[in-house]
TIVOLUM-276712 format. One record per residue (C-alpha): x, y, z; residue in one letter; residue number from 1. Coordinates in pm, 1 decimal. Example, Ala and Ser with C-alpha at 12.3 -4.5 7.8 and 13.67 -1.06 7.14 Angstrom:
[site [1230.0; -450.0; 780.0]; a; 1]
[site [1367.0; -106.0; 714.0]; s; 2]
//
This chain:
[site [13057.1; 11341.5; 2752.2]; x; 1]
[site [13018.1; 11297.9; 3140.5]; x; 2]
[site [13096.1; 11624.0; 3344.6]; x; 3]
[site [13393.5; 11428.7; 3593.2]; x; 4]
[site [13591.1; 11312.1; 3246.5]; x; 5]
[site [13927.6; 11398.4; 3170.6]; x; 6]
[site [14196.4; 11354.3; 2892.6]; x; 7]
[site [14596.7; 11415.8; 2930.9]; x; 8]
[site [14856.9; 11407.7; 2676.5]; x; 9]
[site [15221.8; 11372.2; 2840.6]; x; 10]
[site [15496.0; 11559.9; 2573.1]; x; 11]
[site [15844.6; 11529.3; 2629.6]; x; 12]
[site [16089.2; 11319.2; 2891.3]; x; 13]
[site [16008.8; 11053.1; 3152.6]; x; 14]
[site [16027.2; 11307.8; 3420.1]; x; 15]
[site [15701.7; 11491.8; 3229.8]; x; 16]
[site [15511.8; 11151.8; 3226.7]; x; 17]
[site [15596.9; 11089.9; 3653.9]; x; 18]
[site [15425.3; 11463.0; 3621.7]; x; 19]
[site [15131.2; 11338.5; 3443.5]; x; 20]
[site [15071.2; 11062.6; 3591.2]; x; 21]
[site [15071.1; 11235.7; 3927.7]; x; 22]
[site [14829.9; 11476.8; 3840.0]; x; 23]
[site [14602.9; 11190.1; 3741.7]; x; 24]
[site [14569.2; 11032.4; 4003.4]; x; 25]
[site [14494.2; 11328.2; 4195.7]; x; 26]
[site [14197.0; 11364.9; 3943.0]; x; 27]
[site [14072.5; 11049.4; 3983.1]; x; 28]
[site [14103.9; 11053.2; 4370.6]; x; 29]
[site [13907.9; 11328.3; 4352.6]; x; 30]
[site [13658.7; 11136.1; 4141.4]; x; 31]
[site [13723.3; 11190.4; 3812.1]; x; 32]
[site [13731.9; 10959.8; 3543.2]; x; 33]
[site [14013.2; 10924.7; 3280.1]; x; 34]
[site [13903.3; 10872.0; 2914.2]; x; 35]
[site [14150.8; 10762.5; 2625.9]; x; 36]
[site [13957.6; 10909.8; 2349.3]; x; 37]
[site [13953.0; 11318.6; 2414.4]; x; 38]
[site [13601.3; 11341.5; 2221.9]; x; 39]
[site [13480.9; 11188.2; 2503.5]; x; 40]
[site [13679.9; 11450.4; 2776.4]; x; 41]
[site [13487.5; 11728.9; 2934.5]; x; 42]
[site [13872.1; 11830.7; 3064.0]; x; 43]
[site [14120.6; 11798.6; 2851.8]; x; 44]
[site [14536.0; 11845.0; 2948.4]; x; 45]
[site [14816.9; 11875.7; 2780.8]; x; 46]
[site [15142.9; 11835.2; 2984.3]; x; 47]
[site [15378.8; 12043.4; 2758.3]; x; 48]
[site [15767.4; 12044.4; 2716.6]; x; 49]
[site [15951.6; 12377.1; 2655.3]; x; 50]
[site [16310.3; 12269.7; 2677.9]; x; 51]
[site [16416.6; 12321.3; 2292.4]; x; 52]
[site [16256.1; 12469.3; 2027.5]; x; 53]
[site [16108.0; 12165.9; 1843.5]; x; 54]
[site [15942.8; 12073.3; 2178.4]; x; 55]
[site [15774.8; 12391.1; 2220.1]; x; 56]
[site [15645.0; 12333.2; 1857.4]; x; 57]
[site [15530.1; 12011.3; 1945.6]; x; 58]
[site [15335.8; 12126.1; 2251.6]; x; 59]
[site [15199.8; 12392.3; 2099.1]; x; 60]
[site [15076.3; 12160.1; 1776.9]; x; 61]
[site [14933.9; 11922.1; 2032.9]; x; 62]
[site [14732.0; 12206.1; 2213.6]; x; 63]
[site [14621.8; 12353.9; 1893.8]; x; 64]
[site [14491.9; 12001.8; 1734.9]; x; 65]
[site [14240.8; 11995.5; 2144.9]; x; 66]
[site [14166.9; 12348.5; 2032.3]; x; 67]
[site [14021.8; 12354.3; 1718.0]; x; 68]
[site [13821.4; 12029.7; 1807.1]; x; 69]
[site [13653.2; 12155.5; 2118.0]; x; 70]
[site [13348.7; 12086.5; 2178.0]; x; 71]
[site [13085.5; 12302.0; 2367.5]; x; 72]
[site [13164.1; 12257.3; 2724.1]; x; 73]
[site [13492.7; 12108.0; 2668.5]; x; 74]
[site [13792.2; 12284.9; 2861.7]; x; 75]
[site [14151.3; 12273.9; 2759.1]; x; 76]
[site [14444.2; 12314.0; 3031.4]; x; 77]
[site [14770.3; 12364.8; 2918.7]; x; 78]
[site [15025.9; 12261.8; 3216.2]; x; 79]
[site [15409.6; 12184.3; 3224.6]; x; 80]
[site [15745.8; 12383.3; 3154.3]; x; 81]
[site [15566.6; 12569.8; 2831.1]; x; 82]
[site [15345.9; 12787.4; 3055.6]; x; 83]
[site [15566.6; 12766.6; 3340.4]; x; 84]
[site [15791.0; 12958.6; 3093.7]; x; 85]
[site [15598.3; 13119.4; 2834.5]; x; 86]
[site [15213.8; 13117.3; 2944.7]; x; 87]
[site [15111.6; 13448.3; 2819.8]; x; 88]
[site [15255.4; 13357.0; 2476.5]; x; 89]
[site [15065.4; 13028.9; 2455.7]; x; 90]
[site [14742.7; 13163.5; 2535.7]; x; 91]
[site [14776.7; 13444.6; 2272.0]; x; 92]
[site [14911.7; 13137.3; 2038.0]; x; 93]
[site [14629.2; 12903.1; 2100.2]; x; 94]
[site [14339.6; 13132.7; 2190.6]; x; 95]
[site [14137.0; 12791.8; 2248.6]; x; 96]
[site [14334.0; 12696.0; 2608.3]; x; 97]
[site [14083.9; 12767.9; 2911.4]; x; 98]
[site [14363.0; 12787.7; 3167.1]; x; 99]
[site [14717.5; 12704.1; 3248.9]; x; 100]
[site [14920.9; 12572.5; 3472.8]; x; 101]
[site [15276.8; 12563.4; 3539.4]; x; 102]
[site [15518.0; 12246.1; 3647.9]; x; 103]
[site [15598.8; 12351.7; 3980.7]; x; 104]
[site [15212.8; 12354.6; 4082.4]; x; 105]
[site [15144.2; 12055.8; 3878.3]; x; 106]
[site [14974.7; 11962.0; 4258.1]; x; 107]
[site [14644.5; 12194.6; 4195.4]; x; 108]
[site [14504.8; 12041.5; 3965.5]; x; 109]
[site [14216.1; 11957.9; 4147.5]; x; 110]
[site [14200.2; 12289.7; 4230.9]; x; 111]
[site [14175.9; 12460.9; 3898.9]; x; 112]
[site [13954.9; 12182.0; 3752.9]; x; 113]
[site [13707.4; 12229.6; 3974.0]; x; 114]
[site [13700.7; 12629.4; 3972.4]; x; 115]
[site [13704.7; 12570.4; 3627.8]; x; 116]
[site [13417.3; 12352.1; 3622.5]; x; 117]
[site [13208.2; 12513.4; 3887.2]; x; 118]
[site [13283.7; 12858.3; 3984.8]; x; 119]
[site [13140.4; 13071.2; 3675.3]; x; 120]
[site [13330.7; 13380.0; 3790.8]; x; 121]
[site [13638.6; 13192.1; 3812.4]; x; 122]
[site [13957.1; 13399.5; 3599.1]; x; 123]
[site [14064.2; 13135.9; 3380.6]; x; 124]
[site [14412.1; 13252.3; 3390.0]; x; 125]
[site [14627.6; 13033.3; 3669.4]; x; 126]
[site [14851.7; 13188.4; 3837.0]; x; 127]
[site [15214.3; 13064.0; 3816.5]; x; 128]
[site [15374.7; 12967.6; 4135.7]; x; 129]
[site [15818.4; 13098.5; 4134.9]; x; 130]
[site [15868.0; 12841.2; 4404.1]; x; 131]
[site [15847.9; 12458.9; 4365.9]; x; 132]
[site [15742.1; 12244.9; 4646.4]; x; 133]
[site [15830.1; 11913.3; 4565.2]; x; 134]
[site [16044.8; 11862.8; 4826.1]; x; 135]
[site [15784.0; 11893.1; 5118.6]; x; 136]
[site [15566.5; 11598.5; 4962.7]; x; 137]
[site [15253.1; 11759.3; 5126.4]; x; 138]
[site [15060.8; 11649.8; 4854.8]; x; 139]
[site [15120.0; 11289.1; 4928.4]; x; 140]
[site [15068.4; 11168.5; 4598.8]; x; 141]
[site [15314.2; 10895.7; 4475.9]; x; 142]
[site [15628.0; 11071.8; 4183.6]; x; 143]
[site [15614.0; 10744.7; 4013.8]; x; 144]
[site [15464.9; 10663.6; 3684.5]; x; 145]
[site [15425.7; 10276.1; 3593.8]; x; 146]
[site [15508.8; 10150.4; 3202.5]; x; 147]
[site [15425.3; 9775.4; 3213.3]; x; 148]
[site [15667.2; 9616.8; 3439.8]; x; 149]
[site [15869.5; 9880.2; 3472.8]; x; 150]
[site [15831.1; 10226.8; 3634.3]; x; 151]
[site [16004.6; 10571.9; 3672.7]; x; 152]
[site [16055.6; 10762.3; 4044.7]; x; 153]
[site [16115.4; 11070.7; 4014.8]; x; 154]
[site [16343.5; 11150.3; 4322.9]; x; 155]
[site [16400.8; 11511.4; 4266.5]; x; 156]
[site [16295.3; 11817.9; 4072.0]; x; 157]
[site [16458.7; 12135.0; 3971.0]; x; 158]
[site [16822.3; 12219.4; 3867.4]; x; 159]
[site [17062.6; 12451.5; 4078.1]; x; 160]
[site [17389.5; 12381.2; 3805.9]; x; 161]
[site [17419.1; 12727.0; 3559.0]; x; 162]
[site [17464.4; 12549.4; 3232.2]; x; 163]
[site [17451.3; 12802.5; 2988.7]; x; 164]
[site [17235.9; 12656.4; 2696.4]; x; 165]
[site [16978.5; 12536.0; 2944.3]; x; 166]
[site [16641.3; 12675.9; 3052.1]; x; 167]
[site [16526.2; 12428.1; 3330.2]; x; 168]
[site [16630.8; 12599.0; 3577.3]; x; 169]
[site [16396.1; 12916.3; 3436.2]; x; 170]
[site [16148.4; 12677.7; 3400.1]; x; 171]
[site [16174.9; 12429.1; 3729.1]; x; 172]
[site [16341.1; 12648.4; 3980.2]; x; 173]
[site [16641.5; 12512.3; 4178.2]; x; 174]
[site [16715.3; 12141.5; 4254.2]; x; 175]
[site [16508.4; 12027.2; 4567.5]; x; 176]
[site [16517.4; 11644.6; 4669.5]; x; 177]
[site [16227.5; 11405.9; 4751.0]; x; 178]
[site [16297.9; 11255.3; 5116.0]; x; 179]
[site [16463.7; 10920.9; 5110.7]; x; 180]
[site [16233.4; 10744.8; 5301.9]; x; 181]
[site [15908.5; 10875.8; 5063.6]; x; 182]
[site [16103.2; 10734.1; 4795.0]; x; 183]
[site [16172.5; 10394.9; 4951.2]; x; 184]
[site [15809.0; 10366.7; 5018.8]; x; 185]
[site [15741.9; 10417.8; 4669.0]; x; 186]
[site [15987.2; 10141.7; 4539.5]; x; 187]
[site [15862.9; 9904.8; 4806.8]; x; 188]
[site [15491.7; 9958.0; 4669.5]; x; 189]
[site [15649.5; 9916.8; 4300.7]; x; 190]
[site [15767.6; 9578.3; 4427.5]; x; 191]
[site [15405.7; 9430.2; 4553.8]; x; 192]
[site [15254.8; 9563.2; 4228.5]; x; 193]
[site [15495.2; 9341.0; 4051.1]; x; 194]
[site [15707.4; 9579.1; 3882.3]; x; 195]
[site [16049.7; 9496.3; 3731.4]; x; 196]
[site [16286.8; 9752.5; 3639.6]; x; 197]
[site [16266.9; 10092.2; 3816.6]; x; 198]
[site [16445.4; 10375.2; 3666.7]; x; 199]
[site [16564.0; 10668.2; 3943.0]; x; 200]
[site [16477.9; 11013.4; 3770.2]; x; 201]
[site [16562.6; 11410.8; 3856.3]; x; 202]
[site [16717.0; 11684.3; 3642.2]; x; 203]
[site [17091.5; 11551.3; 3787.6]; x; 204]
[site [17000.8; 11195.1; 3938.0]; x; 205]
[site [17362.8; 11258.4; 4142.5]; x; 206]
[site [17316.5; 11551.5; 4277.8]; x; 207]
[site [17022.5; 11367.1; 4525.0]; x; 208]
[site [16993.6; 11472.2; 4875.0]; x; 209]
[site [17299.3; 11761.7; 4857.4]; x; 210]
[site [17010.5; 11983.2; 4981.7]; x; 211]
[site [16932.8; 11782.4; 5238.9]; x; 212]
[site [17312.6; 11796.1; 5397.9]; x; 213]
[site [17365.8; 11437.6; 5297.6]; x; 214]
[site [17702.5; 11300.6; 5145.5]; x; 215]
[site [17707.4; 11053.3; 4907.6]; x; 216]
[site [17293.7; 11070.1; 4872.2]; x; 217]
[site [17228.9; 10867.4; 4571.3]; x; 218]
[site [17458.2; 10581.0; 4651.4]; x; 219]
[site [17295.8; 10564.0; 4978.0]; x; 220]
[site [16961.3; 10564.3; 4845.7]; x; 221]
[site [17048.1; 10288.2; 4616.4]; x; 222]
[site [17229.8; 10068.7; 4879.1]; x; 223]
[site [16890.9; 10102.1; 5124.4]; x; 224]
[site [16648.3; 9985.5; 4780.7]; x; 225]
[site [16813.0; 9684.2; 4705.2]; x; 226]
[site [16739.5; 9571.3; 5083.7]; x; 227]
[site [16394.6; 9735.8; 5084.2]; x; 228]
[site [16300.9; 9606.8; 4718.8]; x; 229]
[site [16513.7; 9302.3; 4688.3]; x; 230]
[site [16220.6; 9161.1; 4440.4]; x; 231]
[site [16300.6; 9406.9; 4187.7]; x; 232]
[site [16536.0; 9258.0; 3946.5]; x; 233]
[site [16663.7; 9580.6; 3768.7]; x; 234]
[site [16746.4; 9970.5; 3955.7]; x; 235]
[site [16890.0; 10176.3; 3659.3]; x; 236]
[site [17022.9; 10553.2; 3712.3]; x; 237]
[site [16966.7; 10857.4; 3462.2]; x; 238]
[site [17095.9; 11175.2; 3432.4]; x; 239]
[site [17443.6; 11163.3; 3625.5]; x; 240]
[site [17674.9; 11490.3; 3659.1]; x; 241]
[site [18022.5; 11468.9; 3551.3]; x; 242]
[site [18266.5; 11499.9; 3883.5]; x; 243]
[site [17971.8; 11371.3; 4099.0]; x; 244]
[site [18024.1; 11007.4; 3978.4]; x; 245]
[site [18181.7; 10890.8; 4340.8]; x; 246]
[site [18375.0; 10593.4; 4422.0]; x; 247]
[site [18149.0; 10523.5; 4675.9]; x; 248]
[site [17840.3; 10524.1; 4368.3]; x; 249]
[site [18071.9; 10274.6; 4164.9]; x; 250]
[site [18149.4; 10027.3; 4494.6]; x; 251]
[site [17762.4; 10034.3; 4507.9]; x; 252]
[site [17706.9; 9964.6; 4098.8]; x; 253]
[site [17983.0; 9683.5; 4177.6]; x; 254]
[site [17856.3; 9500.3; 4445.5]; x; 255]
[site [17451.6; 9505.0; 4371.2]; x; 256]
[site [17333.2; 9296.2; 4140.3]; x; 257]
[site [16998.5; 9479.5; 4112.5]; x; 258]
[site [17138.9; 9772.9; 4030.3]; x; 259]
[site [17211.5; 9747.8; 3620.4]; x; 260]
[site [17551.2; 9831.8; 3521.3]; x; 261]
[site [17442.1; 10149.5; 3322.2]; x; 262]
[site [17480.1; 10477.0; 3373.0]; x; 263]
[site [17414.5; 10784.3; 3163.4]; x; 264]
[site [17623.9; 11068.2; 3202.4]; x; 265]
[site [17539.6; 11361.9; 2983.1]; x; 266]
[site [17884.1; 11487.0; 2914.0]; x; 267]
[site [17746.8; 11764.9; 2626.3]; x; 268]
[site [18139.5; 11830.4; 2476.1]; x; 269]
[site [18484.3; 11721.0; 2485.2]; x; 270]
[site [18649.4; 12049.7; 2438.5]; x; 271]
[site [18741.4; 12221.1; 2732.0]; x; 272]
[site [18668.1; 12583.3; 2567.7]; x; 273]
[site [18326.3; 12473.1; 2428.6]; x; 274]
[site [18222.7; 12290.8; 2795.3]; x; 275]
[site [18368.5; 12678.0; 2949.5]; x; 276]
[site [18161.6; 12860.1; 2733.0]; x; 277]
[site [17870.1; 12616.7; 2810.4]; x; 278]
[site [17897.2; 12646.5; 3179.3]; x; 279]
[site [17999.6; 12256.9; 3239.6]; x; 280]
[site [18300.4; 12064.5; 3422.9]; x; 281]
[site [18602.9; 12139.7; 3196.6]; x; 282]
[site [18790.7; 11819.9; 3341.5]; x; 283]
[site [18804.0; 11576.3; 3057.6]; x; 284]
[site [19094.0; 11418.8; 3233.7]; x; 285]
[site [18830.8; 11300.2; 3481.1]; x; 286]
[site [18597.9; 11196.1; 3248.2]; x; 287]
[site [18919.3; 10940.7; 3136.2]; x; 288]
[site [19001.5; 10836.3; 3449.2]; x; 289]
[site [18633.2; 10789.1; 3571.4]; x; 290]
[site [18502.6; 10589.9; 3287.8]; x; 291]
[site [18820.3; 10377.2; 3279.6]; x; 292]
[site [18805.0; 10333.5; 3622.0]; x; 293]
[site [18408.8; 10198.2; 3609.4]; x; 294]
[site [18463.8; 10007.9; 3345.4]; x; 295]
[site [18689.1; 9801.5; 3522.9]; x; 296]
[site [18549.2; 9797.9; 3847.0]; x; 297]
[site [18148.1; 9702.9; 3721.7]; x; 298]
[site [18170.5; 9408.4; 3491.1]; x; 299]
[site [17947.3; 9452.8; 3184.8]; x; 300]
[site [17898.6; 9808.1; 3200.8]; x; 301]
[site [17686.9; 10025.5; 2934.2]; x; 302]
[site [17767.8; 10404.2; 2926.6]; x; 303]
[site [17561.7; 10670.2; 2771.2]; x; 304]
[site [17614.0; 10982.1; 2689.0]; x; 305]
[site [17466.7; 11312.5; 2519.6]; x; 306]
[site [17623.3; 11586.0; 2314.0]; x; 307]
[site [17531.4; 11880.2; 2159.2]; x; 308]
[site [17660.5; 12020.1; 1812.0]; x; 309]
[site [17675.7; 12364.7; 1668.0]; x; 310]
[site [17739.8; 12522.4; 2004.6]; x; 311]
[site [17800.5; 12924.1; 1968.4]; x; 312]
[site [18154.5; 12951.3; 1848.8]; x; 313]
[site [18216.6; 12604.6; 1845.7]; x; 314]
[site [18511.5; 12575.2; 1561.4]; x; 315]
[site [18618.8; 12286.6; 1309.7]; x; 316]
[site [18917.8; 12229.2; 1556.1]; x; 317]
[site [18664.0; 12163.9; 1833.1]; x; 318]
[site [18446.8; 11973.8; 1660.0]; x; 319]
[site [18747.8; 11711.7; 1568.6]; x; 320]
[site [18816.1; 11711.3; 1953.9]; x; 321]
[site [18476.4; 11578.0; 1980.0]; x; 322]
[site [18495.0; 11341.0; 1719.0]; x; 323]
[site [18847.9; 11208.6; 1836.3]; x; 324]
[site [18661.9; 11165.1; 2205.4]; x; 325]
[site [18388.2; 10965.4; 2104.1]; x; 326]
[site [18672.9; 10755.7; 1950.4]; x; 327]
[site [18840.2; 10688.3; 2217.6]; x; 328]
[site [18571.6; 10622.8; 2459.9]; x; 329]
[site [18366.5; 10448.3; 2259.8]; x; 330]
[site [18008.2; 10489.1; 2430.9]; x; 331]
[site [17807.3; 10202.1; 2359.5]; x; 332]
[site [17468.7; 10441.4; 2360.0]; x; 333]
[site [17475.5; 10833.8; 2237.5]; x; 334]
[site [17233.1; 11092.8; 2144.4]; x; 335]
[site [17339.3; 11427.7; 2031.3]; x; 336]
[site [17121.3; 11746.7; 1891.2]; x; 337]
[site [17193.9; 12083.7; 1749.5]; x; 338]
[site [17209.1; 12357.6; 1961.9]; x; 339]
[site [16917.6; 12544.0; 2002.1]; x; 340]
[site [16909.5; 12895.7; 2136.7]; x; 341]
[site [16669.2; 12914.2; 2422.6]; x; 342]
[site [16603.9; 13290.2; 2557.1]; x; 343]
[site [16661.4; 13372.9; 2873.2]; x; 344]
[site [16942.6; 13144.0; 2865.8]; x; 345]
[site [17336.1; 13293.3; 2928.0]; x; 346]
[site [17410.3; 13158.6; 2620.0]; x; 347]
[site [17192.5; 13373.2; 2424.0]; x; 348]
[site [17490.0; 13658.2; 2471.7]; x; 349]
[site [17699.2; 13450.9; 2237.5]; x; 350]
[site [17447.8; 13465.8; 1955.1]; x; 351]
[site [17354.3; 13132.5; 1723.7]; x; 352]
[site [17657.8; 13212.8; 1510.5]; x; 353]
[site [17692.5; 12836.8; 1375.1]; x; 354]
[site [17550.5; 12831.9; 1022.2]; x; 355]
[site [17232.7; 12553.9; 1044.9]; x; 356]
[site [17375.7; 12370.6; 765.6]; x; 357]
[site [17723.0; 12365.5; 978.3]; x; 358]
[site [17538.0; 12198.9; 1297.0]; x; 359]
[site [17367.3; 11915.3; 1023.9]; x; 360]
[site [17677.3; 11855.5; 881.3]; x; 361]
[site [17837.1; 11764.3; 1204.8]; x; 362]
[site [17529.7; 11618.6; 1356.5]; x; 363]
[site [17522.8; 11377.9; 1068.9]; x; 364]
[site [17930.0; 11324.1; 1081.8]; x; 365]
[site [17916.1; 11256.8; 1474.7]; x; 366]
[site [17605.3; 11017.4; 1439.8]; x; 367]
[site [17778.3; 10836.0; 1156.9]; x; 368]
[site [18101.4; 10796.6; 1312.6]; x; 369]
[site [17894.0; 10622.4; 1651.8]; x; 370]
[site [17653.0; 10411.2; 1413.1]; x; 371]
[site [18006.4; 10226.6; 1418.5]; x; 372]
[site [18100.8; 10203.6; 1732.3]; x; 373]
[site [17730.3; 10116.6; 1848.6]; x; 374]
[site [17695.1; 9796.8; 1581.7]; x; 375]
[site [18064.1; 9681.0; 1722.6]; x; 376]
[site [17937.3; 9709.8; 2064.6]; x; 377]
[site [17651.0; 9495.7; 1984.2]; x; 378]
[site [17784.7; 9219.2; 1800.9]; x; 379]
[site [17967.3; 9155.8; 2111.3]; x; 380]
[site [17650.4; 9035.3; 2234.7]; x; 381]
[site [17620.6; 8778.8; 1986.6]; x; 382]
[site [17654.7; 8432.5; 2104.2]; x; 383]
[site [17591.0; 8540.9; 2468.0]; x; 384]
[site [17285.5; 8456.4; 2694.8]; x; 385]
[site [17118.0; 8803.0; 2823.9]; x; 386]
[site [16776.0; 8878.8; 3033.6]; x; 387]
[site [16574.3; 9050.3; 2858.0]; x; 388]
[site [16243.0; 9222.0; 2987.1]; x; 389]
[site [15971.2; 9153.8; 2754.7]; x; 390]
[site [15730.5; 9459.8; 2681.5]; x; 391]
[site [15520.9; 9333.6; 2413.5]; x; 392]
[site [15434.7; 9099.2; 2120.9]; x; 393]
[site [15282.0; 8992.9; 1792.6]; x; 394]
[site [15335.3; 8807.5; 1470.0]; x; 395]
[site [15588.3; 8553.3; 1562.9]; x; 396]
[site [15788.3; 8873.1; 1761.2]; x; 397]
[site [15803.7; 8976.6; 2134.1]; x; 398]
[site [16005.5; 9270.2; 2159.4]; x; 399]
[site [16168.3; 9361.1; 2499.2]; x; 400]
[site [16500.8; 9505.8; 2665.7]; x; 401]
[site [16801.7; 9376.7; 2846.0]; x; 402]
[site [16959.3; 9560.3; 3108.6]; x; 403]
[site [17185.2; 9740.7; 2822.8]; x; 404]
[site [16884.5; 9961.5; 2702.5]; x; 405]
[site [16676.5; 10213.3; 2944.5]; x; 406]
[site [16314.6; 10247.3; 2889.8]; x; 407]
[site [16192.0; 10483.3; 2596.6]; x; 408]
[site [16546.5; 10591.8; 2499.3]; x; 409]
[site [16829.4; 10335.6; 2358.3]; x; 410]
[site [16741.8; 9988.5; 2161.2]; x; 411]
[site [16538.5; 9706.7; 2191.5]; x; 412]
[site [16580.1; 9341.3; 2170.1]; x; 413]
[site [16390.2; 9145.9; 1949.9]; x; 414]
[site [16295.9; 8792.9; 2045.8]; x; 415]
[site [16195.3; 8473.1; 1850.9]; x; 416]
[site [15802.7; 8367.9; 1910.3]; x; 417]
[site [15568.7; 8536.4; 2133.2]; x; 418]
[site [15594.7; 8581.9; 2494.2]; x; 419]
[site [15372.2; 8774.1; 2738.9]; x; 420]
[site [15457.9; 9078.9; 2864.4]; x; 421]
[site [15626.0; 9208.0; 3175.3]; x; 422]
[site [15804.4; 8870.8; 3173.0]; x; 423]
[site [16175.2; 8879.7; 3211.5]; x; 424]
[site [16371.5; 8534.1; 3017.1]; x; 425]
[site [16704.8; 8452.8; 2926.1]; x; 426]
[site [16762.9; 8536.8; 2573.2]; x; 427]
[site [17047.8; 8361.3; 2370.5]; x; 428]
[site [17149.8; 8679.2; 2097.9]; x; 429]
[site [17186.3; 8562.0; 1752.3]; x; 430]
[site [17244.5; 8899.3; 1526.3]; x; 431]
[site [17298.7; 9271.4; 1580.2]; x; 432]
[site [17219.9; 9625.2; 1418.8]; x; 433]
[site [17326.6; 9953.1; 1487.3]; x; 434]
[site [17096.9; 10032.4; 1770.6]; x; 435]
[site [16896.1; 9674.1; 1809.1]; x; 436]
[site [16971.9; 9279.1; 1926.7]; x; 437]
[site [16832.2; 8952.5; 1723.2]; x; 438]
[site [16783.5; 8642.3; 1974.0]; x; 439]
[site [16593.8; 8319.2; 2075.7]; x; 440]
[site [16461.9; 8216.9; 2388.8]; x; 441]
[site [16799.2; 7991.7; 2566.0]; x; 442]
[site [16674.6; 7660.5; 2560.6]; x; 443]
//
């Protein structure tokens, strides 16, 4: 075990890993070396999640597993939303965690290691800064994080909306955009390292540059990539707002090709009393119009959307509104959870009044009602000719995307005989499941 060694462990979303990743190559700027195997780690970091419950579990189980197979000399730093949130109650959890440190200081990492590692009187417990400084980029590290050919940017952090279920904006202080030109750079030295796909990431990717006093931020961001990076073939958006969808986004979805005709819109509900109570847009009519409006403006398009079930007070009448939205709408990707109660949150005045067995029986009856519309929105695929970005293979298989899944989140497309990765090949699709595509390379 060499002393300049370190170890992470990324939990939770895409926006955690840009977070890793960043504080990585900070480390090994600074000289350290990264190790896969942790035995082998003098430091050793876990970047937690603390959104929902199960997350926080999941963190702390990972932290926990470090702990109780440290070795002398070994140090274990927990960092992320989990002690950004709750870092006295992890340390008293996991006695075994050195030091902590939370997301919005994710840049002194350096920092602690080396107090850590050479200042004997050092108090292990990091302080936890309330402000985040993203927005400044004095650290001048790149917020991207490369998977194969494709990578994430992460082009703001923090949340400034009040939805009333949510803790990130406990946990990541108020929305605070990246500067458009830092984030140009970045895509432009994605493109010379031969990358792909890159996927635009923040808490609300729509909401980009309304700190900054700029209109229309995010579709002028994506009009000025596709001339800076015209090499990369895909530009997909997460995380859009509902009412912040702009015509002037869709005129830019229509008329670049490199930007993928996807776009996920986390709606949460389709009753106007639960999305009140939750502290969302209450305009379904918009929703309507919008989507409609998209879908006949950008040829192709894939929407994607998230709900939430068992929401406090959330009735069998409201639930049927749901169900009857979904219907109608037909997203071609969803996800949906139980509600979780976070504290801290507004909506822990309502009290978790669904029973648990309520919020699985309409988790399973929403999930089972999309399994159908997903598998009819795939076997309209079949027959047709599709790119598809190949990520890996073996045994006969390569296994890859088209522009209808994002990275790490919706279905993959599996492809006759083995091709290398990071290449991206017309694909003729031959069969369809629920959530997956069946094809050949087009001859």
């Amino acid at each position: 075990m060499k002393d300049k060694t370190f170890h992470i462990v990324s939990l939770g979303c895409a926006k955690n890993t840009v977070d890793a990743d960043s504080m990585a190559q900070l480390l090994t700027e600074a000289g350290y070396e990264l190790v896969g195997n942790p035995k082998k780690a003098r430091i050793l970091i876990v970047n937690t999640c603390g959104f929902i419950k199960s997350a926080k579990e999941e963190s702390l189980d990972a932290l926990s597993e470090l702990a109780d197979h440290k070795k002398k000399g070994q140090i274990l730093i927990a960092t992320g939303c989990l002690p950004q949130r709750d870092g006295k109650e992890i340390v008293t959890e996991v006695p075994g965690i050195d030091a902590i440190l939370g997301t919005r200081r994710w840049m002194d990492i350096v920092e602690l290691v080396e107090k850590l590692t050479g200042d004997k009187n050092f108090e292990s417990r990091y302080k936890l800064s309330a402000a985040p400084t993203v927005g400044t980029d004095e650290h001048g590290v790149p917020r991207v994080s490369m998977q194969g050919a494709s990578a994430y940017i992460k082009i703001a952090d923090g949340c400034s909306r009040t939805c009333a279920f949510c803790a990130i904006p406990l946990i990541k202080g108020p929305h605070v955009s990246r500067p458009m030109e830092t984030v140009l750079a970045e895509a432009v030295s994605l493109q010379s390292r031969g990358v792909k796909e890159i996927v635009l990431l923040a808490q609300n990717t729509t909401d980009y540059a309304h700190d900054l006093g700029m209109k229309n931020g995010l579709a002028q961001l994506l009009t000025k990539m596709t001339a800076a990076a015209p090499e990369v073939d895909w530009i997909r958006i997460m995380y859009a707002y509902p009412g912040y969808v702009t015509d002037e986004l869709i005129e830019v979805m229509a008329t670049h090709k490199q930007i993928v005709p996807y776009l996920d819109l986390p709606l949460q509900h389709a009753d106007p009393e639960v999305l009140r109570r939750m502290g969302r847009p209450t305009n379904t009519d918009w929703v309507y119009k919008t989507l409609a409006r998209m879908r006949k403006t950008i040829p192709g398009l894939t929407l994607r959307s998230t709900f939430i079930v068992g929401y406090p007070g959330e009735t069998e009448a409201e639930f049927k509104n749901l169900l009857d939205f979904i219907e109608e709408i037909r997203f071609d990707k969803l996800g949906a959870f139980k509600f979780s109660m976070e504290a801290g949150t507004a909506a822990e005045a309502l009290g978790d009044n669904v029973p648990e067995e309520v919020k699985q029986e309409r988790l399973d009856c929403l999930m089972e009602r999309q399994q159908a519309i997903s598998l009819a929105s795939n076997e309209a695929f079949v027959g047709r000719d599709l790119k598809v970005l190949i990520e890996g293979a073996g045994e006969g298989i390569s296994i890859g995307r088209s522009y209808r899944d994002a990275p790490q989140v919706d279905g993959l497309v599996l492809v006759k005989g083995e091709i290398a990765a990071g290449e991206m090949i017309s694909v003729r699709i031959t069969g369809a499941t629920v959530y997956d595509l069946e094809g050949e390379v087009k001859k």
